[in-house]
VOBA-1610 file (N, C-alpha, C; in pm, whole numbers, padded with zeros to 5 digits, always signed):
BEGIN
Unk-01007-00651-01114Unk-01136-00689-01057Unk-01186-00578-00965Unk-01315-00568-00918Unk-01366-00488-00876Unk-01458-00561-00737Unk-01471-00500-00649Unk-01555-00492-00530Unk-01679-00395-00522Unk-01813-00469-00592Unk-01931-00400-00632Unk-02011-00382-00535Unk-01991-00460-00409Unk-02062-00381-00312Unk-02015-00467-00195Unk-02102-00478-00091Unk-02053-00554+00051Unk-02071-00708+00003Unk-01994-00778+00016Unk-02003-00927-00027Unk-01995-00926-00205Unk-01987-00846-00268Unk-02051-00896-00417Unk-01894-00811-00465Unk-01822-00933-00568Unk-01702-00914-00667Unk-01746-00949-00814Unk-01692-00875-00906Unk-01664-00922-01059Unk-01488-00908-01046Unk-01532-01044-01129Unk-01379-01078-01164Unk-01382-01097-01313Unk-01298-01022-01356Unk-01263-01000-01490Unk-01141-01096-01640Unk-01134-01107-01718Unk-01019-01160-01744Unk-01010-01157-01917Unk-00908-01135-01943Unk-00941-01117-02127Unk-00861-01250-02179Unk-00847-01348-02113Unk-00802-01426-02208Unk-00900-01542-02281Unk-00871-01570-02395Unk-01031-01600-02446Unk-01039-01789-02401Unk-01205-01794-02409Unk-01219-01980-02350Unk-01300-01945-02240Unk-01350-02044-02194Unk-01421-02097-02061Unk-01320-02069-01965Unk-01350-02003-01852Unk-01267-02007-01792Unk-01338-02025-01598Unk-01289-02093-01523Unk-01317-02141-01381Unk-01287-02024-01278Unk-01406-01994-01203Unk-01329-01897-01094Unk-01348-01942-00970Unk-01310-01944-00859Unk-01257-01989-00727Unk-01229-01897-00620Unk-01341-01909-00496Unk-01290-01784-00409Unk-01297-01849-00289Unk-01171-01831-00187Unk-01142-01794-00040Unk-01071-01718+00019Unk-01115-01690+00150Unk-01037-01616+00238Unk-00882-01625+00233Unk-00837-01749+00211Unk-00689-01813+00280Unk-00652-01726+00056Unk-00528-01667+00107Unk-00465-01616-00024Unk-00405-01728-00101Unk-00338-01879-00028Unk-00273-02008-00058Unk-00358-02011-00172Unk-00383-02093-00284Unk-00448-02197-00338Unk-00579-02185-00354Unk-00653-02083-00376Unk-00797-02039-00349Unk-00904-02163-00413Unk-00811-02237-00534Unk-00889-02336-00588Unk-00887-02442-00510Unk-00779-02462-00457Unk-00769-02619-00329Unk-00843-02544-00167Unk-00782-02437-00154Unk-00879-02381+00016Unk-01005-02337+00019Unk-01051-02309-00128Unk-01160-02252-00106Unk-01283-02330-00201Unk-01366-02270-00287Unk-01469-02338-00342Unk-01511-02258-00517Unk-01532-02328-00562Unk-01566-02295-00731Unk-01715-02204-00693Unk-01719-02092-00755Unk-01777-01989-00739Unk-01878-01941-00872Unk-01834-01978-01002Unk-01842-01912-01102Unk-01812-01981-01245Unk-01778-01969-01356Unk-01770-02052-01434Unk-01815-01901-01583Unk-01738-01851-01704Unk-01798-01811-01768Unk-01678-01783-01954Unk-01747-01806-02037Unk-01663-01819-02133Unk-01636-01660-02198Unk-01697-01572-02097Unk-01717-01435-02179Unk-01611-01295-02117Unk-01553-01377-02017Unk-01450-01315-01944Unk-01492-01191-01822Unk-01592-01260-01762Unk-01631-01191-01650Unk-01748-01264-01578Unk-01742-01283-01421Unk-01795-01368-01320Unk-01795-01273-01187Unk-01942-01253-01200Unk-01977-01132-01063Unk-01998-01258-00941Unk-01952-01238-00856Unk-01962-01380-00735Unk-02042-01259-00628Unk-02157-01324-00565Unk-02261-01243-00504Unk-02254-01281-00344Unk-02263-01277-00226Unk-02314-01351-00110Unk-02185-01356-00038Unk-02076-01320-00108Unk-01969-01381-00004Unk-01926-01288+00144Unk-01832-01347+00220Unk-01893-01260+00354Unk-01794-01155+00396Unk-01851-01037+00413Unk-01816-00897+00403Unk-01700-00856+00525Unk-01734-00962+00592Unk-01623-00958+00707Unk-01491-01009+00689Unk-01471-01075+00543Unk-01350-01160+00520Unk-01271-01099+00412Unk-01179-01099+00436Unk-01076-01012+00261Unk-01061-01177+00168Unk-01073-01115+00028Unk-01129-01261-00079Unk-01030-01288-00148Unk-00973-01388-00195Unk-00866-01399-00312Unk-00967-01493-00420Unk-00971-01491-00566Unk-00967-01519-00649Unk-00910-01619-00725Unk-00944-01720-00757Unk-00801-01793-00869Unk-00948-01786-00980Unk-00861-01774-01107Unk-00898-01809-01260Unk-00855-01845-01346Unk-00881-02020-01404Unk-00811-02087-01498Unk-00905-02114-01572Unk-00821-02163-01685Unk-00919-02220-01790Unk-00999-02354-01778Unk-01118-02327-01819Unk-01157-02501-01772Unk-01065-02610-01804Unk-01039-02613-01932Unk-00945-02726-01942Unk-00835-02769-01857Unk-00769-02679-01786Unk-00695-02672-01729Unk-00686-02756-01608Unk-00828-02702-01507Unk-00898-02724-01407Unk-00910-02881-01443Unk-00998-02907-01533Unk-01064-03052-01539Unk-00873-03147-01604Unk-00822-03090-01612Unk-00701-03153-01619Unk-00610-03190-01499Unk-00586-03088-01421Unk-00575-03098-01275Unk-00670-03214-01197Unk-00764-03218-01206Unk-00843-03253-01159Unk-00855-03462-01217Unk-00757-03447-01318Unk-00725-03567-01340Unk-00622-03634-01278Unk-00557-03563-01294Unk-00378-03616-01245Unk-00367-03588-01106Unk-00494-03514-01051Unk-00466-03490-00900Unk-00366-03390-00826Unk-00336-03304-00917Unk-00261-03150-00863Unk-00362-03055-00835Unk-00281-02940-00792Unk-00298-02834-00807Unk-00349-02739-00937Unk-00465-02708-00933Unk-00492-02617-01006Unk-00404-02490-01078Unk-00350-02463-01020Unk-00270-02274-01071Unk-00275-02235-01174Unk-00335-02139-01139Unk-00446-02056-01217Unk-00416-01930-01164Unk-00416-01817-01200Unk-00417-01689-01202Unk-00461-01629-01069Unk-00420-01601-00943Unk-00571-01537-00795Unk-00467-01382-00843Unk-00595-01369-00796Unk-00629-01191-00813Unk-00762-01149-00684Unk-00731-01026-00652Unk-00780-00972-00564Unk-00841-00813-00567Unk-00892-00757-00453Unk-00924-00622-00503Unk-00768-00520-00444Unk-00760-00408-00496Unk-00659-00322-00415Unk-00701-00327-00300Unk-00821-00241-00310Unk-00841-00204-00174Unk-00904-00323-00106Unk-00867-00303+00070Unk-00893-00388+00113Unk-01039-00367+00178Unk-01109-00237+00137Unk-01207-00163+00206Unk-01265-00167+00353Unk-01180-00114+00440Unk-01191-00065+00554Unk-01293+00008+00564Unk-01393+00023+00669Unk-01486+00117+00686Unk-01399+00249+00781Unk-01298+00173+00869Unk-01251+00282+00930Unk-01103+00372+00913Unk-01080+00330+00768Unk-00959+00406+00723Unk-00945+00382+00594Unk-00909+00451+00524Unk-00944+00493+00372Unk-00840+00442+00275Unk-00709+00439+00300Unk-00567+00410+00240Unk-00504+00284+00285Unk-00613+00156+00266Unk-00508+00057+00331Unk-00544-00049+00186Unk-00472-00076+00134Unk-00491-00126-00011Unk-00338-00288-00032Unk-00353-00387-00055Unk-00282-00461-00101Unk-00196-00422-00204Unk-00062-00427-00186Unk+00030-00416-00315Unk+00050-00554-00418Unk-00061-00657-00401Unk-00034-00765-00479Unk-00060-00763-00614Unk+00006-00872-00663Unk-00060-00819-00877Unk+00044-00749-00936Unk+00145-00684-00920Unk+00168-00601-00999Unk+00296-00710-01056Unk+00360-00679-01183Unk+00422-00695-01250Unk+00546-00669-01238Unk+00647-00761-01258Unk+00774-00801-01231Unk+00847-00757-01386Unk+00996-00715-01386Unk+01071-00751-01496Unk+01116-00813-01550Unk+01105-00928-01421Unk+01127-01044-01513Unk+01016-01184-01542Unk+00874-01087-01521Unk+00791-01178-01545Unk+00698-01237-01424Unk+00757-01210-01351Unk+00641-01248-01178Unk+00581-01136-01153Unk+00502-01183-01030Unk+00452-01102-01004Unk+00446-01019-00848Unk+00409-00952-00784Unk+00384-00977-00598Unk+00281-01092-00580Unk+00277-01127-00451Unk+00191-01223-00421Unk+00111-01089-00340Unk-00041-01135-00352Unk-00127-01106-00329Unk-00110-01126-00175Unk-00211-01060-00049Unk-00215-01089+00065Unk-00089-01101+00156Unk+00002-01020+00092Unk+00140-01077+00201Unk+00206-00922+00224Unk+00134-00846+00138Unk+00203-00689+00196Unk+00103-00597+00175Unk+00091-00495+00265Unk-00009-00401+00297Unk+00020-00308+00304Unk+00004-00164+00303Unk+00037-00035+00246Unk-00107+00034+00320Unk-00090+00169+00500Unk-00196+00183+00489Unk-00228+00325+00578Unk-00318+00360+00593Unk-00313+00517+00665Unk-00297+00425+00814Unk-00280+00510+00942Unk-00309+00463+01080Unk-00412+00401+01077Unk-00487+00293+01169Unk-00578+00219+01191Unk-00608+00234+01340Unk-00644+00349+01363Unk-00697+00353+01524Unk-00802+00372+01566Unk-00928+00316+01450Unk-01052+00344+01489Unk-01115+00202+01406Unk-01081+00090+01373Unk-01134-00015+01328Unk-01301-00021+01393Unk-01396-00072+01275Unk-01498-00136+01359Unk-01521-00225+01332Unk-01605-00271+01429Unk-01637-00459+01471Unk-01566-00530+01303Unk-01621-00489+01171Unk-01584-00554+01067Unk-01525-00520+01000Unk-01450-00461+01038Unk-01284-00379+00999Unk-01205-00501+01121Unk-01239-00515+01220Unk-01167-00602+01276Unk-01207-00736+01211Unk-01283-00805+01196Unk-01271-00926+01097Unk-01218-00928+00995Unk-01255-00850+00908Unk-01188-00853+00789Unk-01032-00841+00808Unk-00957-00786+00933Unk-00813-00787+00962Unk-00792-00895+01020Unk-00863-00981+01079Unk-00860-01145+01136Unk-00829-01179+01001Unk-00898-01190+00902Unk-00900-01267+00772Unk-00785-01234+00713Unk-00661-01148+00713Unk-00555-01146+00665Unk-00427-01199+00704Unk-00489-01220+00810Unk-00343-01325+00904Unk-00271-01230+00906Unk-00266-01131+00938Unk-00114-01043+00973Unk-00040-01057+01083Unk+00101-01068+01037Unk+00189-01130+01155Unk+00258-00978+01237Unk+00246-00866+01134Unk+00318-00755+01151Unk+00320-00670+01094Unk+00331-00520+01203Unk+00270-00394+01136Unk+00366-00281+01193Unk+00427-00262+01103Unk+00513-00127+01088Unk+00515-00011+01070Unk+00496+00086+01219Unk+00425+00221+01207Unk+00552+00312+01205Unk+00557+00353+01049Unk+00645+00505+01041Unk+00621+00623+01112Unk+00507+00634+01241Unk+00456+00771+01256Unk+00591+00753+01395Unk+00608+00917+01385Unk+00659+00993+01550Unk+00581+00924+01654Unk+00628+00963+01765Unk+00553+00950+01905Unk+00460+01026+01902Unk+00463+01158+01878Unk+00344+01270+01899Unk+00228+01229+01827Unk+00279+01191+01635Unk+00179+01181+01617Unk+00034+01101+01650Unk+00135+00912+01728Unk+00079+00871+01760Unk+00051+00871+01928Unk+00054+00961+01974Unk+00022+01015+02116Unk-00121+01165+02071Unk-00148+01209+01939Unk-00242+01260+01926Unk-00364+01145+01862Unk-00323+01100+01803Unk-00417+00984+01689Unk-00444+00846+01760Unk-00373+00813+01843Unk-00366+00709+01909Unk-00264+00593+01850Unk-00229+00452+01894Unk-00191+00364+01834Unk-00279+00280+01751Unk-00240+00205+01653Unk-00274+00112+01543Unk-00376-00010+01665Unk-00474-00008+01594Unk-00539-00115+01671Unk-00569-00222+01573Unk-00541-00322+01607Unk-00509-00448+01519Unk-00553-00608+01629Unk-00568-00667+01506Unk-00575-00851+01602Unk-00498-00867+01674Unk-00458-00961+01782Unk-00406-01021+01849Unk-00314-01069+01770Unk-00193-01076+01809Unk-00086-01180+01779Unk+00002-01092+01662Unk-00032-00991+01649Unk+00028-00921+01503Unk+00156-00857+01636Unk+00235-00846+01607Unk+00385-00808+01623Unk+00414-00622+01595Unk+00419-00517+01684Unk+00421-00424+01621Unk+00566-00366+01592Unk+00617-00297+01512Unk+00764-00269+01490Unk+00703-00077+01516Unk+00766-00004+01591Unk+00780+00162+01615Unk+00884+00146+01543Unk+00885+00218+01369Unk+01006+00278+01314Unk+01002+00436+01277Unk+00978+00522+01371Unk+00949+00679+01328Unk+01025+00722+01218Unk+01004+00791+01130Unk+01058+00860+00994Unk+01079+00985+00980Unk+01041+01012+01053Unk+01066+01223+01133Unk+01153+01233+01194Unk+01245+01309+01149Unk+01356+01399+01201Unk+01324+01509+01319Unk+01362+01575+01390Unk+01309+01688+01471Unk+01239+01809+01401Unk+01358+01809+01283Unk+01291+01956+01206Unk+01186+01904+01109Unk+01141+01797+01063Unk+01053+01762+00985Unk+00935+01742+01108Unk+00963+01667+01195Unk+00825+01635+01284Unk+00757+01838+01306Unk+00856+01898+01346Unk+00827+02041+01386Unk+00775+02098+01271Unk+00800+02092+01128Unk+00758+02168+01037Unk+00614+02091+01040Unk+00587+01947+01040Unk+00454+01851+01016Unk+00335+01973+01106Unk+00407+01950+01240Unk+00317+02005+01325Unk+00240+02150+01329Unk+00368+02247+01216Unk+00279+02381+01173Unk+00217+02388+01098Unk+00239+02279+01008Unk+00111+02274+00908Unk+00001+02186+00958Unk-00005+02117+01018Unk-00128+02043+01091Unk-00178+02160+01175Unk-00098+02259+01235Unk-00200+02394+01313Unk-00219+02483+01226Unk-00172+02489+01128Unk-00197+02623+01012Unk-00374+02530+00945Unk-00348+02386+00923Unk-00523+02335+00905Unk-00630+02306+01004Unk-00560+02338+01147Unk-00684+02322+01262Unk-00720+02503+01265Unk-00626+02580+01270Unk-00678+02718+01301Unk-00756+02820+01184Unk-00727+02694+01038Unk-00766+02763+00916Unk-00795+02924+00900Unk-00622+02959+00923Unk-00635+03107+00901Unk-00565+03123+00785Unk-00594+03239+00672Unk-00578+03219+00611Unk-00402+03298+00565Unk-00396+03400+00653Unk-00269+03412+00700Unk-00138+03349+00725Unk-00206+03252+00812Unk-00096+03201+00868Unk-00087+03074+00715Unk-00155+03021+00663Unk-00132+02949+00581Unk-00058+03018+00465Unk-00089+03114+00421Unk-00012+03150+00345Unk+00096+03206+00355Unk+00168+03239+00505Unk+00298+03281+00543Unk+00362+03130+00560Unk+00305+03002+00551Unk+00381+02869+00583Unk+00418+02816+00454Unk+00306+02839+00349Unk+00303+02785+00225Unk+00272+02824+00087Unk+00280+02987+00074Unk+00290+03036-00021Unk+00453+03094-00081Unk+00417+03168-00212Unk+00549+03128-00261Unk+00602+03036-00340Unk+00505+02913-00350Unk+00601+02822-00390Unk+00621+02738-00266Unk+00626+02754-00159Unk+00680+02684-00088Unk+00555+02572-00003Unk+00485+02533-00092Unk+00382+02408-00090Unk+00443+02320-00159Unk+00482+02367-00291Unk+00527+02252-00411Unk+00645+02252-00370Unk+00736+02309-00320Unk+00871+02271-00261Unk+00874+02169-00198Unk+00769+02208-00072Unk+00772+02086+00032Unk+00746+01949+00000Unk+00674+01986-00080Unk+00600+01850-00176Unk+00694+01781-00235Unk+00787+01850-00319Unk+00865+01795-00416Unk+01041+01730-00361Unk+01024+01808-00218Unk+01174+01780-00127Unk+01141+01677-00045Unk+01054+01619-00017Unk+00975+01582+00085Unk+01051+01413+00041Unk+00989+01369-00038Unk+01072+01224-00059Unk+01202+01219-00114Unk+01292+01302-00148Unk+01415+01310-00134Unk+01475+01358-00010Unk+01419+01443+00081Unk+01490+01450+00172Unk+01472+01323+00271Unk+01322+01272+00271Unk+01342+01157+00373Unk+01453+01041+00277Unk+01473+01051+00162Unk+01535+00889+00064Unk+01704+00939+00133Unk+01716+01033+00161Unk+01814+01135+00198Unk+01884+01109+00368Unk+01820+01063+00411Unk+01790+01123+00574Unk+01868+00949+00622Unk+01943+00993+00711Unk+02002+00851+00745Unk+01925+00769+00853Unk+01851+00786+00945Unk+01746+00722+01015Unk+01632+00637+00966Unk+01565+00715+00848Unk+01503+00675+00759Unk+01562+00579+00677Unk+01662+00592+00613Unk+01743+00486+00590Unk+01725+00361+00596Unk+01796+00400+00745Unk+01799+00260+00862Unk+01616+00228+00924Unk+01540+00310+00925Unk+01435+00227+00938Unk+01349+00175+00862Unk+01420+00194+00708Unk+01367+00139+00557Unk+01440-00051+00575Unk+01552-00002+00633Unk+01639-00131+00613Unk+01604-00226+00697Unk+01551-00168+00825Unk+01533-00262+00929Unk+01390-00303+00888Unk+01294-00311+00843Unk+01178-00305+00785Unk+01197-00408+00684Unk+01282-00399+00591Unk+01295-00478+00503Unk+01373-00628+00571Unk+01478-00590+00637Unk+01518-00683+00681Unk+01417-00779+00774Unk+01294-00755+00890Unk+01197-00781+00947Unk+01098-00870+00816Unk+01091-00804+00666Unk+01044-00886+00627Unk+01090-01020+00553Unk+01230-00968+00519Unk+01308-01090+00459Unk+01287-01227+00594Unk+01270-01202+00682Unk+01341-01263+00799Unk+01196-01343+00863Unk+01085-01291+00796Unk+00945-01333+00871Unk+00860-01452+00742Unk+00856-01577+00810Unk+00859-01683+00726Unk+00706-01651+00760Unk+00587-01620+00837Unk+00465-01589+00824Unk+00441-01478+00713Unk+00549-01340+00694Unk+00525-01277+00607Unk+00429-01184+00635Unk+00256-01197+00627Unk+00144-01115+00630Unk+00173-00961+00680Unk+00256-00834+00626Unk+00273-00730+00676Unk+00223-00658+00666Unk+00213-00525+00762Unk+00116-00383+00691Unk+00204-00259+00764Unk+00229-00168+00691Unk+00333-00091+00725Unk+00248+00069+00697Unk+00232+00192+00778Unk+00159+00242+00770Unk+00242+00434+00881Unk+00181+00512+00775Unk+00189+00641+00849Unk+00040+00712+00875Unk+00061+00828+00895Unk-00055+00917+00951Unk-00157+00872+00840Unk-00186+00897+00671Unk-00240+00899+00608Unk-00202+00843+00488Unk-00056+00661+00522Unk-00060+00641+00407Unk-00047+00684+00277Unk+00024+00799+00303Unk+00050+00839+00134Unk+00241+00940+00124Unk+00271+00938+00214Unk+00367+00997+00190Unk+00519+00883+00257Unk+00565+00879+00343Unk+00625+00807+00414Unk+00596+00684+00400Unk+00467+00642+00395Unk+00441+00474+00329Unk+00448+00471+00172Unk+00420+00612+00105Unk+00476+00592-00015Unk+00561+00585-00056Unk+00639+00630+00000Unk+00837+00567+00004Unk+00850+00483+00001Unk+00840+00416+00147Unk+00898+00251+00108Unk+00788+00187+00049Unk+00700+00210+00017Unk+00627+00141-00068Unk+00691+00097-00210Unk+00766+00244-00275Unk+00764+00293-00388Unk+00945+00147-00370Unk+01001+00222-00281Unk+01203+00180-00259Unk+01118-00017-00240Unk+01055-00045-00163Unk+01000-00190-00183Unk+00981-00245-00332Unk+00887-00187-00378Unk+00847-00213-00527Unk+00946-00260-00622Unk+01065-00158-00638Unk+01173-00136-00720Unk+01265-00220-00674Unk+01283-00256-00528Unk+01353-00370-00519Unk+01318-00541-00572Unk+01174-00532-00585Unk+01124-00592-00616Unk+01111-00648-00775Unk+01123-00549-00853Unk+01122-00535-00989Unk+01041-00495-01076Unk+00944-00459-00983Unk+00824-00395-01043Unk+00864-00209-01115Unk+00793-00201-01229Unk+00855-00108-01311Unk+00857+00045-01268Unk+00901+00129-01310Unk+00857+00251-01226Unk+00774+00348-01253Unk+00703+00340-01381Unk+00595+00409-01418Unk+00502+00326-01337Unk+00470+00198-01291Unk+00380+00113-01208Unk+00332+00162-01057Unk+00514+00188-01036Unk+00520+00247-00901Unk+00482+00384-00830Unk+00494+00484-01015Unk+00450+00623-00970Unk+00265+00617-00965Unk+00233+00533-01034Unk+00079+00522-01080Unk+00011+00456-00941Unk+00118+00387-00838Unk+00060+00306-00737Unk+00094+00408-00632Unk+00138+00515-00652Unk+00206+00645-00579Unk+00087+00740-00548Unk+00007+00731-00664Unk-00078+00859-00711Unk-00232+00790-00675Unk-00255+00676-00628Unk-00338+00621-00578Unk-00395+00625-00485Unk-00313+00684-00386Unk-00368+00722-00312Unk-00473+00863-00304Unk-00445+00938-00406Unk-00520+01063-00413Unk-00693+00984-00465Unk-00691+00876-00487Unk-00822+00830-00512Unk-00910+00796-00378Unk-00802+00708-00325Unk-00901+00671-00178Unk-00905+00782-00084Unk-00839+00874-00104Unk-00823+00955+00019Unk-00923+01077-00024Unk-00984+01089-00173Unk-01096+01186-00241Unk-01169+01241-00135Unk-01216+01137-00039Unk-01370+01220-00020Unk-01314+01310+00141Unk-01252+01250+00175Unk-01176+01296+00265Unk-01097+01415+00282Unk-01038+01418+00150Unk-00961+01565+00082Unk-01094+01682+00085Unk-01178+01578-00006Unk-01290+01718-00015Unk-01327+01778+00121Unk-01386+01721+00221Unk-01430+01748+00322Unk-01348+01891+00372Unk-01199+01811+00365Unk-01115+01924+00445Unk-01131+02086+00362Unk-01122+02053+00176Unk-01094+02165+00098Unk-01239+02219+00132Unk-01329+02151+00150Unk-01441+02246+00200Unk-01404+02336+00346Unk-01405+02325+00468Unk-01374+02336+00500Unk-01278+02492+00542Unk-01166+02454+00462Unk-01034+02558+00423Unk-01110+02671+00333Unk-01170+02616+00248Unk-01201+02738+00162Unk-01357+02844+00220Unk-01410+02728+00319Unk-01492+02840+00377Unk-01447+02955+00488Unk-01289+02915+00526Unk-01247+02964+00606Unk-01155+03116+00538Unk-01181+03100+00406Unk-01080+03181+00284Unk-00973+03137+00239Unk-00911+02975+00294Unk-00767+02952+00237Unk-00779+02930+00102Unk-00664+02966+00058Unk-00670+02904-00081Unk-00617+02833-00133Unk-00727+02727-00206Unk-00692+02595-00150Unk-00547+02554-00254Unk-00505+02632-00342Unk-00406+02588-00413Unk-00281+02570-00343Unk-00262+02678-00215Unk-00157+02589-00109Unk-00170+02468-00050Unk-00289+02417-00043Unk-00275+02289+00023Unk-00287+02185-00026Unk-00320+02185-00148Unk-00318+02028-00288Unk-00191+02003-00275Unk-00079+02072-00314Unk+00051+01987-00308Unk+00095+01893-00175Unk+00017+01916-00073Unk+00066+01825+00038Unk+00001+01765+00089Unk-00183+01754+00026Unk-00259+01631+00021Unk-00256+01576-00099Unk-00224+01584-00184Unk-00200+01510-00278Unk-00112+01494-00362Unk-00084+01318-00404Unk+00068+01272-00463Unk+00057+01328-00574Unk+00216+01348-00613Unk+00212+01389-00743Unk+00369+01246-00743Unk+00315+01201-00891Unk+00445+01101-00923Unk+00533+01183-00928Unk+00575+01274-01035Unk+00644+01350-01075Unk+00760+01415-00921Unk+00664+01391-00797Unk+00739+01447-00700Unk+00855+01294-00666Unk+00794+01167-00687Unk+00836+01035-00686Unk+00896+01027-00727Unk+00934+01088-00878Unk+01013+01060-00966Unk+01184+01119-00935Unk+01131+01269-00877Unk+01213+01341-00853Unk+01315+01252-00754Unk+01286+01186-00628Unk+01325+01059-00602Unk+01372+00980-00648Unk+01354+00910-00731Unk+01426+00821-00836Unk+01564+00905-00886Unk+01522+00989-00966Unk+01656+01044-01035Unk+01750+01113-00905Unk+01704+01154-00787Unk+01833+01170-00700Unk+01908+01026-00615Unk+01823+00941-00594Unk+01907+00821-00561Unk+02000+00780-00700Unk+01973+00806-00830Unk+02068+00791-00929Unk+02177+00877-00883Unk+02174+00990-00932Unk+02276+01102-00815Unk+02373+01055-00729Unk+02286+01021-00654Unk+02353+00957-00521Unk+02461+00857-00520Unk+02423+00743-00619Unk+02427+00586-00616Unk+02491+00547-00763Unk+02428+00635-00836Unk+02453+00555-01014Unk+02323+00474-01022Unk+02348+00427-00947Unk+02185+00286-01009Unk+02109+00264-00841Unk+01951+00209-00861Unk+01913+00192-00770Unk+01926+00059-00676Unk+02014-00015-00763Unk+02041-00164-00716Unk+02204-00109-00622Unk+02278-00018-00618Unk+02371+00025-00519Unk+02316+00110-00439Unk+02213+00142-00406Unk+02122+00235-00340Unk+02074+00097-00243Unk+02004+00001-00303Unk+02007-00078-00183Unk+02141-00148-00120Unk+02220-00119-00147Unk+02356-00230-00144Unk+02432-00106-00053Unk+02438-00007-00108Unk+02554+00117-00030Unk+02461+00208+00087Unk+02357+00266+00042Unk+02219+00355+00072Unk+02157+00281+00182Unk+02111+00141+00207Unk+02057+00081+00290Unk+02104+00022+00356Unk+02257-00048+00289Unk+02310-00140+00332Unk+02255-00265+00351Unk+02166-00312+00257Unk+02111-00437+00284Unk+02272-00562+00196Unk+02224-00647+00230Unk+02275-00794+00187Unk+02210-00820+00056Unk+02285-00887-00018Unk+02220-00948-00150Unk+02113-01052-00104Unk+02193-01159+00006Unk+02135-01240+00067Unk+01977-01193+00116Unk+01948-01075+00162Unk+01818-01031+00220Unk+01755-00998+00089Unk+01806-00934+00004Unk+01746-00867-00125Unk+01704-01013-00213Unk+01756-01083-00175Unk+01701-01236-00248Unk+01570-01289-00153Unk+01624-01312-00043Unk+01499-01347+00045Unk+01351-01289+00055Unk+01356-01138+00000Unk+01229-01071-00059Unk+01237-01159-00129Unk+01291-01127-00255Unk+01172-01190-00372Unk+01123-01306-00389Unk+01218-01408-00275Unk+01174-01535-00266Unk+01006-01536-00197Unk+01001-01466-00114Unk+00915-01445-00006Unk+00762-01376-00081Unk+00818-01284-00170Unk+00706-01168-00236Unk+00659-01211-00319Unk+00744-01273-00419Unk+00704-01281-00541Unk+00646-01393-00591Unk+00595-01409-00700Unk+00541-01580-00745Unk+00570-01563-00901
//
């Protein structure tokens, strides 16, 4: 489904028949919390007016279905679906991981995990629309520095914050020369940091050395464990720009999860979409300054293939990625169950 403008969704669906669509705020039951919206036998229902300040869930069943429910006095369940993105006006990479596909047939639940750049500039309806998600808790992978330059996560009331930094000394120190090699845009100094080859290096070592790194580890585990353990659930877990360090545990979440791993590299590389206009700005920018910009794509933007490289060294490591959470994280079966009880539907 798609988000066609402020208030206005199409919701899509190929299975053939009449089919009922249903939208509210609350992610529960959208057909029992919320209100019938739509109605169309052709497999698509644009819903117009709804309010821009609220994040929307979806349900879509077949009429029969509905008017069957509606006999016996249950529950509808029916299909809710949502948009990725959660469209923030004041940060670009904060997108729902719900929807995706299980191996053994489930799915994530929609509205219960969040994936997102820093949030330290929300406005007025960036803050509603984060009222409307009920978040109980938000897990910032950044350093101190970074968030002593950027500020802290500004969020609703009542959300719970977890500080789990993911930087090592020599990684926070290397971050920081390349963040001054793009404020001083010389073209020198950029290419004595990152030519060579040594852009796509960084790029390509970058999530094996953090899958690598024993702190990281432990603040993958404690993270996970925080969510096995949180019967509200509603999380959002977030670095500088959402795409590297949240693409980790995004990616090590997923797979615990059961979701496939071509899914996971494709939900990896997603971020190079929302973060487009943003990229451009900067490559403008760099290249008026003479850099060239082929050093700096590998470390604004995902490459699966660097993800992947990930995958096959926790094999390395582990043999399989199910002793990677068991030896590597040290989680409990017991916790590794309590996700999917919690995530999945």
């Amino acid at each position: 489904m798609n988000r066609t403008a402020a208030g206005s969704h199409t919701v899509t669906w190929s299975a053939p028949g009449r089919h009922v669509v249903f939208a509210s705020s609350n992610r529960v039951n959208p057909s029992k919390s919320g209100r019938r919206v739509g109605a169309s036998a052709w497999g698509s229902v644009t819903v117009k007016r709804l309010d821009p300040r609220a994040r929307w869930y979806f349900e879509v069943a077949p009429a029969r279905a509905v008017r069957a429910a509606a006999r016996e006095g249950r529950d509808v369940r029916g299909t809710v679906v949502s948009t990725r993105s959660v469209g923030l006006d004041g940060s670009t990479n904060t997108r729902d991981l719900g929807g995706m596909r299980t191996s053994d047939g489930r799915s994530v639940r929609w509205g219960v995990l969040f994936r997102s750049d820093a949030v330290t500039a929300p406005t007025e309806r960036d803050m509603a629309v984060l009222r409307s998600m009920r978040l109980r808790h938000v897990v910032d992978f950044r350093a101190e520095s970074e968030v002593a330059a950027s500020g802290p996560n500004r969020l609703p009331a009542g959300v719970t914050a977890h500080a789990v930094p993911l930087l090592d000394a020599s990684t926070d120190a290397l971050s920081q020369a390349i963040q001054a090699a793009l404020r001083e845009r010389d073209p020198a100094i950029v290419e004595a940091l990152l030519g060579d080859g040594k852009a796509e290096q960084i790029a390509a070592d970058g999530p094996i050395d953090l899958i690598r790194s024993t702190p990281a580890r432990e603040g993958f585990a404690a993270t996970l464990r925080t969510l096995a353990a949180s019967d509200g659930v509603p999380l959002i877990f977030n670095c500088t720009a959402g795409k590297d360090r949240t693409g980790v545990f995004a990616a090590v979440l997923q797979r615990l999860l059961g979701v496939s791993e071509r899914t996971v590299l494709a939900d990896y590389e997603l971020s190079n979409s929302y973060r487009a206009t943003g990229n451009a700005a900067t490559y403008e920018r760099l290249s008026a300054a003479g850099v060239d910009l082929a050093l700096i794509r590998p470390l604004l933007e995902q490459s699966g293939a660097n993800l992947a490289g990930m995958f096959r060294a926790i094999e390395e490591d582990y043999g399989t990625f199910d002793r990677f959470l068991l030896r590597g994280l040290g989680l409990e079966r017991s916790t590794i169950a309590a996700l999917k009880a919690r995530l999945l539907v």
